[in-house]
C-alpha positions as CSV (number, residue, x, y, z in Angstrom):
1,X,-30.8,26.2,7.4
2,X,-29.4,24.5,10.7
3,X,-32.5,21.3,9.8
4,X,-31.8,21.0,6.5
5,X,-27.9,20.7,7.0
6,X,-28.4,17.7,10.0
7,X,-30.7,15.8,7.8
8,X,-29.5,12.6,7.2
9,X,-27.4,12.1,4.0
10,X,-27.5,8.6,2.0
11,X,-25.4,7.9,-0.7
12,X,-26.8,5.4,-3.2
13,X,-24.4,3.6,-5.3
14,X,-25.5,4.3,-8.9
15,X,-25.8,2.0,-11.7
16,X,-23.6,4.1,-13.6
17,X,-21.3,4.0,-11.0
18,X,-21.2,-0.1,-10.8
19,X,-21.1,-0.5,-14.8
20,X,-18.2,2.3,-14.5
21,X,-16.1,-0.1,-12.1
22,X,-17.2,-3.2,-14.0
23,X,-15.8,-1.6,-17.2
24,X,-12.7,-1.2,-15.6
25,X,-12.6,-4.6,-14.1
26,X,-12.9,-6.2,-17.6
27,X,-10.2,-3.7,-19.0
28,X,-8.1,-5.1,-16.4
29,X,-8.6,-8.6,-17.2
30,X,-8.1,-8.0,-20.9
31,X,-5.2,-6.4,-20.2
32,X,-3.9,-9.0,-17.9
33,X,-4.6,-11.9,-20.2
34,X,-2.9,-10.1,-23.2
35,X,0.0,-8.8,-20.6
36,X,0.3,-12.3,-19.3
37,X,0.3,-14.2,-23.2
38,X,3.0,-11.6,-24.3
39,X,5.2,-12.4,-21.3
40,X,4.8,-16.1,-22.2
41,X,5.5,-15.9,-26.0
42,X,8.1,-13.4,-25.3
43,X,9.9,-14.7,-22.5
44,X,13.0,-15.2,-23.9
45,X,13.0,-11.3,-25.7
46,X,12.6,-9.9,-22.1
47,X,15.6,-11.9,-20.5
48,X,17.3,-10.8,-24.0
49,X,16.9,-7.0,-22.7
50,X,18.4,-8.2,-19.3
51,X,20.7,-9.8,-21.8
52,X,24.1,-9.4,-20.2
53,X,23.6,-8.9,-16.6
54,X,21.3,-11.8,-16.6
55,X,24.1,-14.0,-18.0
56,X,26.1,-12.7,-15.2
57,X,23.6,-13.5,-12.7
58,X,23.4,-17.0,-13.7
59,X,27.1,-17.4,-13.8
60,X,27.3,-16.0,-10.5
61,X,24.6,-19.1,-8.8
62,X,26.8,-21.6,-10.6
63,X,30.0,-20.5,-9.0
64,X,28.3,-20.0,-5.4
65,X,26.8,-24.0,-6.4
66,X,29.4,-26.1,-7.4
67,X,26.9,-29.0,-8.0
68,X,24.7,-26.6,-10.4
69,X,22.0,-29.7,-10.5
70,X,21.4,-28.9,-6.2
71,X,18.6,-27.4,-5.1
72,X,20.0,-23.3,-5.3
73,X,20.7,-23.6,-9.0
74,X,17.2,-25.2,-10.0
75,X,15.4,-22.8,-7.7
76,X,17.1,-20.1,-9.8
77,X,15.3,-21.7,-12.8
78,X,12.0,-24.0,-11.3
79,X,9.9,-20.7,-12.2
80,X,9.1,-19.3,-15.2
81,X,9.9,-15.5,-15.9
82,X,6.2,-15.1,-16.9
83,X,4.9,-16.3,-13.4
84,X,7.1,-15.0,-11.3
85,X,6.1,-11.8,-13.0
86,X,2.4,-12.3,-12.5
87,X,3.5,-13.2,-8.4
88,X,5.6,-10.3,-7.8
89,X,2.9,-7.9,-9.8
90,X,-0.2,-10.0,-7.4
91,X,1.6,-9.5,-4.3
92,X,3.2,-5.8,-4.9
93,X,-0.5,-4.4,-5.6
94,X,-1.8,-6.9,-2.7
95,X,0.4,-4.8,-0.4
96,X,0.0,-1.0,-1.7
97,X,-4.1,-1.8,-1.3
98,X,-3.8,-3.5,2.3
99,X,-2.6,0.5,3.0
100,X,-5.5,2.0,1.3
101,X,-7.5,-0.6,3.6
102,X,-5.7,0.9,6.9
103,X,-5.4,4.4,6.1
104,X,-8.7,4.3,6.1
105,X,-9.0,3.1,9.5
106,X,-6.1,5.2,10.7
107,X,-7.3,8.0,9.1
108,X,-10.4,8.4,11.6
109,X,-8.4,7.1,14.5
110,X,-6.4,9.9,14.2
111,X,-9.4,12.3,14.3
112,X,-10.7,11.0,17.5
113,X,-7.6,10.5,19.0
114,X,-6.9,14.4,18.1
115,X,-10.5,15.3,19.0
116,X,-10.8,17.5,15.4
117,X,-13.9,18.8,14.6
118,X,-13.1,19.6,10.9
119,X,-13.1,16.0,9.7
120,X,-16.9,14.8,11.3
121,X,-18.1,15.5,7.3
122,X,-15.9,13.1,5.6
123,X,-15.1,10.2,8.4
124,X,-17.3,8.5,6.8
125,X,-15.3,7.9,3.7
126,X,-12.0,6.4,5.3
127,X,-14.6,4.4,7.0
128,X,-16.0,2.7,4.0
129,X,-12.6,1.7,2.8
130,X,-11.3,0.3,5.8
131,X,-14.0,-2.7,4.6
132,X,-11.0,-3.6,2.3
133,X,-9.4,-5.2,5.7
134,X,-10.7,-9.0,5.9
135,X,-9.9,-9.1,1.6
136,X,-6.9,-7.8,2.3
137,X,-6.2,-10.3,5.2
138,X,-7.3,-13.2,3.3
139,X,-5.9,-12.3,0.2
140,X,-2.2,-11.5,2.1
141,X,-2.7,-15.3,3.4
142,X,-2.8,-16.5,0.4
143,X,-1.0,-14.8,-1.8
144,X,2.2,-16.0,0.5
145,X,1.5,-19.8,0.4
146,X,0.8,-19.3,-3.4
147,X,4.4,-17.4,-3.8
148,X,6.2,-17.5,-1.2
149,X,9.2,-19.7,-2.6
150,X,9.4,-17.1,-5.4
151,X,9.2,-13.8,-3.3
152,X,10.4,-14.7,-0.5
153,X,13.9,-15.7,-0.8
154,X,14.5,-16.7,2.8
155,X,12.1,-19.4,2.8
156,X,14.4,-21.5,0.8
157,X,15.8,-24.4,3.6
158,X,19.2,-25.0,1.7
159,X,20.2,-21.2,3.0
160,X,20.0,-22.4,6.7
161,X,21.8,-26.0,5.9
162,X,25.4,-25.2,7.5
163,X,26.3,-28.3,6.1
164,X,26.5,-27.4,2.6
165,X,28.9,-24.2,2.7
166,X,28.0,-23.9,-1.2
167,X,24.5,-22.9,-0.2
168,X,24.2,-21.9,2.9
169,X,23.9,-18.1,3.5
170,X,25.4,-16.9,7.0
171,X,23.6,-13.0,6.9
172,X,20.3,-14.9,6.2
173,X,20.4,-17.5,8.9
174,X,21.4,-15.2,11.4
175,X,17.9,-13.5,10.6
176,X,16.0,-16.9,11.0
177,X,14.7,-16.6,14.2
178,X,12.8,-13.6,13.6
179,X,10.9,-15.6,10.7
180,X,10.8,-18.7,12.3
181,X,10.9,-19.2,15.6
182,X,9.9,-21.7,17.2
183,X,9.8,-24.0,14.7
184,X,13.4,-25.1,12.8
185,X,15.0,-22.6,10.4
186,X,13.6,-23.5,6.6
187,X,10.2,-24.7,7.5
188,X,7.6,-23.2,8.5
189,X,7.6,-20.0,9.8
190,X,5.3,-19.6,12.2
191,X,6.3,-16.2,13.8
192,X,6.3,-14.4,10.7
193,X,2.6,-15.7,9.9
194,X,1.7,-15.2,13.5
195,X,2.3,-11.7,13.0
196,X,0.7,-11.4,9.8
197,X,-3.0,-13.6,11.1
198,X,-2.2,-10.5,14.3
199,X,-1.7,-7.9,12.8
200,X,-5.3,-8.2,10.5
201,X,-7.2,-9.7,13.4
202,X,-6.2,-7.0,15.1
203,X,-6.7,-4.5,12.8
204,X,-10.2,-5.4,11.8
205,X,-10.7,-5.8,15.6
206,X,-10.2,-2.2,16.1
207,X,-12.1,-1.2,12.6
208,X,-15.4,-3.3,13.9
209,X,-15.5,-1.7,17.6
210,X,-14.8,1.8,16.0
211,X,-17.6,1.4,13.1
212,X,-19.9,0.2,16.0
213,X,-20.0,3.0,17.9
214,X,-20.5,5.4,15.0
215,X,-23.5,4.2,14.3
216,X,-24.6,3.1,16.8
217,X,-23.8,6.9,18.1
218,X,-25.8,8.2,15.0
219,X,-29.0,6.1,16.4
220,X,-28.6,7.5,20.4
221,X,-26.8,10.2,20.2
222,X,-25.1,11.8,23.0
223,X,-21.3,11.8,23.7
224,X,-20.4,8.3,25.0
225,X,-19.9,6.1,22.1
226,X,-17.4,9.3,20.8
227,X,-15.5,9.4,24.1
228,X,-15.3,5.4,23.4
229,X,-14.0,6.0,20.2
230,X,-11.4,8.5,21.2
231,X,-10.1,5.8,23.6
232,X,-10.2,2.6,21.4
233,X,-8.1,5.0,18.8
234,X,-5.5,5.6,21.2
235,X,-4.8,2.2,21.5
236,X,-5.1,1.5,17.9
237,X,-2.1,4.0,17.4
238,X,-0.4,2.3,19.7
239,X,-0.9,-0.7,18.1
240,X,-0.6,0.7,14.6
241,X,3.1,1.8,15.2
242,X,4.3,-1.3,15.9
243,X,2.1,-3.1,13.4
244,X,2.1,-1.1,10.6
245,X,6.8,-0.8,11.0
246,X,6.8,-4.8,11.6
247,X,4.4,-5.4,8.5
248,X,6.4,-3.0,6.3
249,X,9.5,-5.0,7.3
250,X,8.0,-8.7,7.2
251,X,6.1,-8.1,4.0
252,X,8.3,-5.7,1.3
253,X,11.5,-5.1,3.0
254,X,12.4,-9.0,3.5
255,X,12.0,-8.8,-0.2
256,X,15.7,-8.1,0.0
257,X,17.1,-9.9,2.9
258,X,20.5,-8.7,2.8
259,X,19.6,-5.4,2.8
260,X,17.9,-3.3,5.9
261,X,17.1,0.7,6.6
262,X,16.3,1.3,9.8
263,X,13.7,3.7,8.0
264,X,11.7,1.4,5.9
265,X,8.6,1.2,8.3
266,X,8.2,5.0,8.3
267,X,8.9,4.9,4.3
268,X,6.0,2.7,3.4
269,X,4.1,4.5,6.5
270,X,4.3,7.5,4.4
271,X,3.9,6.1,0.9
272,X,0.7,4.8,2.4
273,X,-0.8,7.4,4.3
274,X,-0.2,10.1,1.4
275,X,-2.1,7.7,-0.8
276,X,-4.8,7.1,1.3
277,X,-5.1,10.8,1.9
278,X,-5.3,11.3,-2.3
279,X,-8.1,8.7,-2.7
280,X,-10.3,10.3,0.4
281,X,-9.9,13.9,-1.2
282,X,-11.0,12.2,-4.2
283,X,-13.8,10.2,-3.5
284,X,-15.0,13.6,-1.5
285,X,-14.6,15.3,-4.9
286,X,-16.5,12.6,-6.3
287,X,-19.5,12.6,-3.9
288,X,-19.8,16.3,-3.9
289,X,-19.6,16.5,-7.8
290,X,-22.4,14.3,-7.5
291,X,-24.5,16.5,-5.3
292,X,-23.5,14.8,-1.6
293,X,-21.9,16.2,1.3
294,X,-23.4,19.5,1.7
295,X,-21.7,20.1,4.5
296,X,-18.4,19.8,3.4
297,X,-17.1,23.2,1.8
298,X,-13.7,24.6,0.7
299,X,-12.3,24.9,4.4
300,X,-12.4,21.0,4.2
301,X,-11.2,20.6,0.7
302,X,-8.1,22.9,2.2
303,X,-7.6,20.9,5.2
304,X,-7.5,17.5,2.5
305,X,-5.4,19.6,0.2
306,X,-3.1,20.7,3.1
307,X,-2.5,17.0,4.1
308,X,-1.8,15.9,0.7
309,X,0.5,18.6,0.5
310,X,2.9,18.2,3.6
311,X,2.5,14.5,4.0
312,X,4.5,14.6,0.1
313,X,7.0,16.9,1.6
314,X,7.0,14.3,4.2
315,X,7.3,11.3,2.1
316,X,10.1,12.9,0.6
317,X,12.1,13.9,3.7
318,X,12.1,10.1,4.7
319,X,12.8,9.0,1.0
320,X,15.8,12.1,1.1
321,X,16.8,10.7,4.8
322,X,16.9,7.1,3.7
323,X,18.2,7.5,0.0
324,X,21.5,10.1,0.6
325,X,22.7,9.4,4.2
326,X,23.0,5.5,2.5
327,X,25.1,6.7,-0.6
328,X,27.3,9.3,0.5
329,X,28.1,6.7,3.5
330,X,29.3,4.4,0.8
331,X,28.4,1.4,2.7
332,X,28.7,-1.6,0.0
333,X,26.2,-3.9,1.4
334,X,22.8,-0.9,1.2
335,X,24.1,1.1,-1.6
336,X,23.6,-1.9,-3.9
337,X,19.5,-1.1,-3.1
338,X,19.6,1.8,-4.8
339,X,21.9,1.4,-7.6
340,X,19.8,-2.0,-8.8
341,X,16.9,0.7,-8.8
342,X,18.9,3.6,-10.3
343,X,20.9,1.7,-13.2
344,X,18.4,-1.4,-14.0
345,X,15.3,-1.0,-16.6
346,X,12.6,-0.5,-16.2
347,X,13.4,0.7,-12.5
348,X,16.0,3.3,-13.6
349,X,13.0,5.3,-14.7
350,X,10.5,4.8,-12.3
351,X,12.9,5.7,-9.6
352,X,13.5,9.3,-10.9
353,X,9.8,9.7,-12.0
354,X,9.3,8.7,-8.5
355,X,10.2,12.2,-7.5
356,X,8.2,14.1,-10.2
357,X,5.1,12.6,-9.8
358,X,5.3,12.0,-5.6
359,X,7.1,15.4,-4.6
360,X,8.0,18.2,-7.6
361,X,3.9,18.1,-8.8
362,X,1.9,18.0,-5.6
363,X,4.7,20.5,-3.9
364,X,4.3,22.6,-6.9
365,X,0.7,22.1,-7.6
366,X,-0.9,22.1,-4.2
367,X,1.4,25.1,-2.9
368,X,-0.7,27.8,-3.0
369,X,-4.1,28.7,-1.0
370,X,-6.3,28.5,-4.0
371,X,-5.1,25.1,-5.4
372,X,-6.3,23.7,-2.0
373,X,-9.5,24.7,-2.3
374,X,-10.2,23.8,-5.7
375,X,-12.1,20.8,-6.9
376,X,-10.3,21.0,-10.2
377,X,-7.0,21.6,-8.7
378,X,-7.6,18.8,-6.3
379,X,-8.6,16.0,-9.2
380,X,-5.7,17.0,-10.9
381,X,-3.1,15.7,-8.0
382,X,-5.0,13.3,-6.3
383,X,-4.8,10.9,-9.2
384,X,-0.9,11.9,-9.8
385,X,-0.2,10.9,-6.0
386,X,-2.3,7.8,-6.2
387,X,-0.4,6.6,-9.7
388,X,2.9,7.9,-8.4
389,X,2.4,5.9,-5.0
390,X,1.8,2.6,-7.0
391,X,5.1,3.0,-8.9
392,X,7.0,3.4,-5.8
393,X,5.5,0.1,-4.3
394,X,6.2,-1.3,-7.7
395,X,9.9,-0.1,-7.3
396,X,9.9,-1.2,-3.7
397,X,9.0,-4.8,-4.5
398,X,9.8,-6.0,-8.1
399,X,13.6,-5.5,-8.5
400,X,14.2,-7.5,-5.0
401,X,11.9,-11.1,-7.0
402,X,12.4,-10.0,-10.8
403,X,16.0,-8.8,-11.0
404,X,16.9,-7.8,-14.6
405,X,14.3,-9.7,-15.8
406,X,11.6,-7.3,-14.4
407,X,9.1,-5.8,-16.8
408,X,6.1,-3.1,-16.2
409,X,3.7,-3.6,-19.4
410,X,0.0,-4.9,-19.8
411,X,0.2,-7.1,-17.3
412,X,0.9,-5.0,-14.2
413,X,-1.8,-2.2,-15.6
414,X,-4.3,-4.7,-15.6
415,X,-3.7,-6.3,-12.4
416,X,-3.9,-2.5,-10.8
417,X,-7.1,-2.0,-12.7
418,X,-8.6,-5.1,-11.3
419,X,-7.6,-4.3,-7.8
420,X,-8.1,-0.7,-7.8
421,X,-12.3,-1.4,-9.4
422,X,-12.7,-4.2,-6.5
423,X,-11.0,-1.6,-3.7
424,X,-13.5,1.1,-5.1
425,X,-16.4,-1.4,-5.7
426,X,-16.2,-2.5,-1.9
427,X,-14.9,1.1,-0.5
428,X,-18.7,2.6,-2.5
429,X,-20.6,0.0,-1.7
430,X,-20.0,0.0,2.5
431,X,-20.7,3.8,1.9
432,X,-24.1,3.5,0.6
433,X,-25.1,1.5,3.6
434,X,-24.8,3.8,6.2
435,X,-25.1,7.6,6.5
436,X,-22.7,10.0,4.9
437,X,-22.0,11.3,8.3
438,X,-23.1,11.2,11.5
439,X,-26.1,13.5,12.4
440,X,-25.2,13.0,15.8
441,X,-21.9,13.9,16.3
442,X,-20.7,15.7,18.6
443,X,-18.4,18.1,17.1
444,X,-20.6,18.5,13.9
445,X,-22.0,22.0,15.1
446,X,-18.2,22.5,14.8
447,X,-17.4,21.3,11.4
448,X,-20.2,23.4,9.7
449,X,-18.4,26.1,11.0
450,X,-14.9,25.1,9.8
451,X,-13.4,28.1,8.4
452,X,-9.3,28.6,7.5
């Protein structure tokens, strides 16, 4: 039995399996171009269902800009509602995916650095998606030069122009140097893309060295590329805190310059890392469906089911923490966060089916022994977490750009599909070229015996 289980396992990316993805690509698009021609012709209906707040809002730019021709009043209206949409939609699923991409490398970093021997079945899998990084990098790059004057609103110059008391904002330029610096408040800022060209240089740094001493471990053997794994993860986590707090901040919570929680790095933290953990239990479910990972039993599927389980009781500790201490404090200036969430559609809804789908279901469903171990049990949450995660980023992101004017319809389904078929497309497709798990490693003897 010991021979058979050490073989080498491959797993081959099926055509059914690519023409699955590619269907849901092209569902995607459809949806997207249908989303996106609705949002065009209709427009003016969805500012209609803003209707009076929207009114308000605009009343409220021309008071703060007594010359309502300058630069803050047309910036209010240079966009159309359709585009910004499409923007806000690219870069909100742009940033939920760049987590899948480094959970997946945290994920195994946090093995080695804990020296577990449960997980040597299924590093593998956080592995393979962790080959979202450099698309995710690029795509991050881009996405901000392509948007950044819509998202963004601190990278507008007339905030920073004391000059013009009708525009400039005093909260906001106070901020400036931690975008900016060195360069001149309202240009270009260099820190805050210095940070993000870091921060995934860095990141796929780490992900390279740890990939190559997996296999090349899987080819010699022995215990030295493990003990340089266990080290080159303890600086990752290192590295990871800072990064992964500063990259929350720079890229979702500067959404809403005004506003700050001193919490937001370990919210997003958790929203990510509970979604990661879904999509691993799931693509383990998936491979062993298929006939893979032998090796893997119900003591792992617990282990997976276990995480999922306390890292959503997690989630929603910070999410209690961050949420309450803020409105019973009944300070103005963070309340209003919540409120434009709570009393705003379509946010209002997502923001209490937030809950349901990210704490009540996975704490009820997941909470006894059984559930864990259950294939069944565990396709039934996984998915729930993954979708429930997605609203949350989309909650986290839209109301900050879209205001009243935000919608969730066609065209943010399809955009999800399309990213979620090219996450999975590269995620599979990494996996089939290397082994399903390392024949050599060291603590494998240990993970065939993983019992709980």
């Amino acid at each position: 039995m010991g021979h058979t289980i050490i073989t080498e396992e491959r797993y081959t990316f099926q055509p059914g399996a690519k023409k699955q993805l590619l269907i849901v690509m092209a569902a995607g698009v459809l949806l997207l171009v249908i989303g996106l021609w609705a949002a065009m012709s209709g427009g003016h209906d969805e500012q209609h269902n803003g209707g009076h707040s929207a009114v308000q809002t605009d009343q409220l730019v021309a008071s703060l800009t007594p010359e309502a021709s300058g630069e803050g009043h047309a910036e209010h209206h240079e966009t159309a509602p359709w585009l910004k949409r499409l923007y806000t939609s690219l870069w909100m699923n742009n940033v939920y995916f760049v987590g899948l991409g480094i959970i997946g490398l945290f994920f195994v970093c946090i093995q080695y650095a804990a020296q577990a021997g449960w997980s040597a079945g299924v590093k593998r899998i956080p592995l393979a998606m962790g080959h979202w990084l450099p698309i995710a990098g690029v795509l991050t790059l881009v996405l901000w030069f392509a948007t950044h004057h819509d998202i963004f609103h601190w990278t507008h110059s007339y905030l920073y122009d004391e000059a013009n008391p009708a525009t400039f904002d005093e909260i906001i330029a106070g901020k400036a140097p931690y975008f900016f610096w060195p360069g001149e408040a309202g240009g270009l800022p260099v820190f805050f893309l210095a940070r993000m060209v870091i921060f995934f240089g860095m990141w796929y740094w780490f992900f390279i060295m740890i990939k190559k001493n997996m296999m090349a471990e899987d080819i010699n053997g022995g215990t030295t590329y493990w003990t340089k794994n266990r080290s080159i993860s303890a600086w990752f986590l290192v590295f990871f805190a800072v990064s992964s707090s500063v990259a929350a901040w720079d890229w979702v919570m500067s959404i809403d310059t005004h506003w700050f929680s001193t919490m937001f790095g370990w919210y997003v933290f958790a929203s990510w890392w509970v979604t990661g953990l879904a999509l691993i239990t799931l693509i383990v479910v998936y491979l062993k469906e298929a006939g893979y990972l032998k090796i893997v039993n119900a003591n792992h599927l617990h282990d997976l089911g276990k995480f999922i389980f306390a890292f959503s009781v997690f989630w929603t500790y910070i999410w209690f923490g961050q949420f309450l201490l803020i409105y019973y404090a009944h300070i103005p200036e963070e309340t209003v966060y919540f409120i434009e969430r709570m009393t705003t559609s379509p946010y209002s809804w997502i923001f209490f089916a937030n809950l349901i789908l990210n704490f009540l279901l996975p704490f009820l469903l997941l909470m006894t022994r059984d559930a864990k171990r259950h294939m069944s049990m565990l396709k039934v949450v996984a998915p729930i977490v993954i979708v429930g995660h997605w609203f949350d980023f989309y909650n986290m992101v839209t109301p900050g750009v879209m205001k009243e004017q935000g919608g969730l319809g066609l065209l943010e389904i399809g955009l999800a599909l399309i990213f979620l078929a090219a996450f999975l497309w590269i995620t599979l497709s990494s996996l089939s070229k290397m082994p399903l798990f390392g024949k050599n490693h060291p603590m494998l003897e240990e993970s065939l015996h993983h019992h709980i």
